[in-house]
C-alpha positions as CSV (number, residue, x, y, z in Angstrom):
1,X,11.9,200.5,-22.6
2,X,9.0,200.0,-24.4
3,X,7.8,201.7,-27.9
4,X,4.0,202.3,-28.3
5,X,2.4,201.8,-31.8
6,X,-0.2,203.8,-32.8
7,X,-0.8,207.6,-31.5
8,X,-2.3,208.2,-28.3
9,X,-1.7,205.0,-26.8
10,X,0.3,205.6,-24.3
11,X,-2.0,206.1,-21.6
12,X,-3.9,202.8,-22.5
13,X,-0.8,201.0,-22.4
14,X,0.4,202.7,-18.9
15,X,-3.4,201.4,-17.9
16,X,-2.9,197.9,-18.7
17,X,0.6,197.7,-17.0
18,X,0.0,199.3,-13.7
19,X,-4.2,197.2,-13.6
20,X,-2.1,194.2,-13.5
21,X,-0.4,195.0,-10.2
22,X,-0.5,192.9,-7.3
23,X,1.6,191.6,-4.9
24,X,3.7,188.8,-5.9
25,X,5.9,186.7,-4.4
26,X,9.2,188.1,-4.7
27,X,8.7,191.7,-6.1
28,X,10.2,194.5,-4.7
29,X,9.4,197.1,-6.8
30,X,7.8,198.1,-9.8
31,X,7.8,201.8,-11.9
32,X,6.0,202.5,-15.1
33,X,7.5,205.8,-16.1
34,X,6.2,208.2,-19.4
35,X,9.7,209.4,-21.5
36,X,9.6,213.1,-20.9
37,X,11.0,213.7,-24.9
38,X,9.3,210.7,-26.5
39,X,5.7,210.5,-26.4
40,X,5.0,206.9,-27.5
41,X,7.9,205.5,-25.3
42,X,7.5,204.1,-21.6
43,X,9.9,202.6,-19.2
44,X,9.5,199.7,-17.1
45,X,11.9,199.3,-13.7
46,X,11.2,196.1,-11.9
47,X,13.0,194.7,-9.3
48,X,13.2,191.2,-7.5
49,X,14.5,189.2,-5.5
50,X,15.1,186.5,-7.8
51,X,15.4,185.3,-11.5
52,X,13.3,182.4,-10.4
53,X,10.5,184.9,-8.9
54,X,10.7,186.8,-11.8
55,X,10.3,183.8,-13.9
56,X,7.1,182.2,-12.1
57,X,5.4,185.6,-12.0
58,X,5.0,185.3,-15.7
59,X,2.5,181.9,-15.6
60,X,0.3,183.9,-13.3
61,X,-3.1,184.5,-14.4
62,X,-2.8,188.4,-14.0
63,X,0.3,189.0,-15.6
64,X,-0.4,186.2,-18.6
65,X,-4.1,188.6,-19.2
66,X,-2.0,191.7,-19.0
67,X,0.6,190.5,-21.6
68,X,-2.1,189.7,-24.1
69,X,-3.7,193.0,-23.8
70,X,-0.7,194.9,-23.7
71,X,1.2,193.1,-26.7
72,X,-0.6,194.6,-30.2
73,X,0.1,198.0,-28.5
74,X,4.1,197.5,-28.7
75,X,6.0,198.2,-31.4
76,X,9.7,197.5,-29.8
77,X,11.3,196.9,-26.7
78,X,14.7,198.1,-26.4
79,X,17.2,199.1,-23.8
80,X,16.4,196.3,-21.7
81,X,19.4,196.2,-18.6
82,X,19.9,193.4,-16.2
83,X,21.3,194.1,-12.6
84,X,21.6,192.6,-9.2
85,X,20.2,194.9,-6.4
86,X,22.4,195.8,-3.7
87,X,20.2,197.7,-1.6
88,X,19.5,201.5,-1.9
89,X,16.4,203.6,-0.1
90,X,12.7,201.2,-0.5
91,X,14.3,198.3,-1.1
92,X,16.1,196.1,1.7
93,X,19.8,195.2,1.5
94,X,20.4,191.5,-0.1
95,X,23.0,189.6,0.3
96,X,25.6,188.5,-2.7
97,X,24.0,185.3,-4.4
């Protein structure tokens, strides 16, 4: 989850985040998502196929631009969950590491 700073933001936020898509190695998905009660609150789902994927995606030139732009608009990150996909409908079923 993410918390917006400043009124109205939102939406330039949401802009930034989903600009900076692109395929990357390892990605299988990625959701921006507006709170439906919270009006300066947005929430990221990403999921890959590795920690290591994840990792290297964050040196990439894209992402690095994105995170600059996208930082003095962020007053907190919170909430933030770690799983291991098992499979499910879009994404395809991974074995146990």
């Amino acid at each position: 989850m993410l918390v917006v700073m400043g009124m109205g933001r939102r939406d330039d936020l949401i802009a930034i985040l989903t600009e900076a898509v692109s395929n990357m190695l390892g990605w299988l998905s990625y959701v921006v998502a507006k709170d439906a009660k919270d009006e300066n609150t947005i929430w990221i789902t990403e999921v890959w196929d590795s920690k290591e994927s994840h990792d290297a995606s964050l040196s990439l030139p894209s992402v690095t631009k994105a995170i600059s732009a996208a930082k003095p608009m962020i007053s907190a990150f919170g909430n933030q969950v770690i799983t291991t996909s098992v499979g499910g409908y879009g994404l395809p079923a991974t074995k146990p590491r």
